[in-house]
Structures are given as C-alpha cells and as structure tokens.
C-alpha positions in Angstrom: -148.2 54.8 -28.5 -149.9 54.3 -32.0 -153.8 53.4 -31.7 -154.5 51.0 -34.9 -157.6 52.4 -36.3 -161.0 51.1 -35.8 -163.1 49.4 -38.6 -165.3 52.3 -39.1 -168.6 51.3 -40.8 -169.9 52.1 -44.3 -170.6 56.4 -44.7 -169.3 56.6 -41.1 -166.8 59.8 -40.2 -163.4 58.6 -40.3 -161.7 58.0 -37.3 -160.2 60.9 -35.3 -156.4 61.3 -34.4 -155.3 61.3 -30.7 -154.5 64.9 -29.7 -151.3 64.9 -27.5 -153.4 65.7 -24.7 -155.7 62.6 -25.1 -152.2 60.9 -25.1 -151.1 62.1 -22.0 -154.1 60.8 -20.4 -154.0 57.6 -21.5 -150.2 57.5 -20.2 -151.3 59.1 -16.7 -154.1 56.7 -16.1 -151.3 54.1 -16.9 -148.8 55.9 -14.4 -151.0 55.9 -11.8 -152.0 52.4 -12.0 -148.2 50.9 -12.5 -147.7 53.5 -9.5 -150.7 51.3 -7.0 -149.5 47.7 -8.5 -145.7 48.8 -7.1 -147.4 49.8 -3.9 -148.9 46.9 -3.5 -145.8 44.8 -4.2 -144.0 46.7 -1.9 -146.8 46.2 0.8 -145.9 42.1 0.5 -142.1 42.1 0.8 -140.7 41.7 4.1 -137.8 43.9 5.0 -136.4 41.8 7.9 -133.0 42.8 9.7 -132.1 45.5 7.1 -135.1 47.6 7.2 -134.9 51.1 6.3 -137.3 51.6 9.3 -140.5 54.9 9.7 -138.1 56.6 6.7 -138.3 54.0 4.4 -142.1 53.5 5.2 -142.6 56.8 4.8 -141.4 57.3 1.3 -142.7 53.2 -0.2 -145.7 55.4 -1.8 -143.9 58.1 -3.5 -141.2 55.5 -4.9 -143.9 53.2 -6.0 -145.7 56.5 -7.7 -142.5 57.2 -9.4 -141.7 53.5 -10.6 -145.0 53.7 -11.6 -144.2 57.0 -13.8 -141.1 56.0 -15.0 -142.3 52.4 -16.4 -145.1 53.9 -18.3 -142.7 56.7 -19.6 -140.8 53.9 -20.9 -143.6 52.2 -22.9 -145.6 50.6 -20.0 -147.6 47.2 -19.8 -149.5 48.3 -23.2 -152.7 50.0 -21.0 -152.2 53.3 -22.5 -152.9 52.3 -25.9 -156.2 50.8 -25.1 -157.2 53.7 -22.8 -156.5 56.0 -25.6 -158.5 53.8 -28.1 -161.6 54.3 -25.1 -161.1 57.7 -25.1 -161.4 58.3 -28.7 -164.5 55.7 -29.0 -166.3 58.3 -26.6 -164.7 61.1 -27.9 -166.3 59.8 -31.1 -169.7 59.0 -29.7 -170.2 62.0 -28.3 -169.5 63.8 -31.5 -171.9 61.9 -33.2 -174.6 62.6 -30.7 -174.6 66.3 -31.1 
C-alpha cells in the first residue's frame, strides 16, 4: 500500500511517510466500505427454495463485514491508497498551519 509521493512545491517540507497507524486507517475505512457494498449485494440476491432462513438473515451483516475485511486485507479495490494519500495531505496541512 505504497502512496507515490506528491509534487511538493519549490522550498516546501518534503513529503511525510505514512506511519503504520495512518495505514491502518486507510485499510479500515476500506474494510468497512467493501464490508456495506457486500451487504448490499447480499440485500439483492434472492435465496429462493434453499434459503438458510432467520439464521442466515441473521448473520448476512457480519459475513458481509468480514468479506469486507478479508478483501481489503488482500489488497482491496485500490481505496486505501488514496485515503492514505488524504490523510497525509491533511496531516500535512495542518502541520503547516501551526
């Protein structure tokens, strides 16, 4: 989950590195929103005959979260990255505002 760095303008700080934490976020947010896109996949489909009936309504949400988990553990859609290159941006402004 490399971030390419920024053009930074002339006399300007260079650009800071990610701290794992900051990393984590970025694959969290992307997690959680793999996690709500499964739900609502899972929302559309129509079980028919072979329905796991209440159980298998029951637990849709906590597989989708855990799809969700598992896809962005495994490199995701590519929204980490661009979270994490947010992050930093207003990490960065709000260093220079001080």
């Amino acid at each position: 989950m490399e971030v390419p760095p920024a053009a930074a303008p002339a006399g300007a700080a260079p650009p800071k590195t990610a701290t794992p934490a900051q990393k984590a976020t970025a694959q969290s947010f992307e997690a959680v929103f793999l996690g709500q896109m499964t739900q609502l996949m899972f929302e559309s489909v129509q079980t028919g005959e072979f329905s796991g009936g209440h159980g298998e309504e029951m637990f849709r949400g906590v597989l989708a979260e855990k799809l969700g988990t598992a896809v962005a553990q495994k490199g995701g859609i590519g929204l980490a990255p661009a979270v994490l290159a947010q992050i930093l941006k207003m990490q960065e402004n709000a260093d220079n505002g001080r």
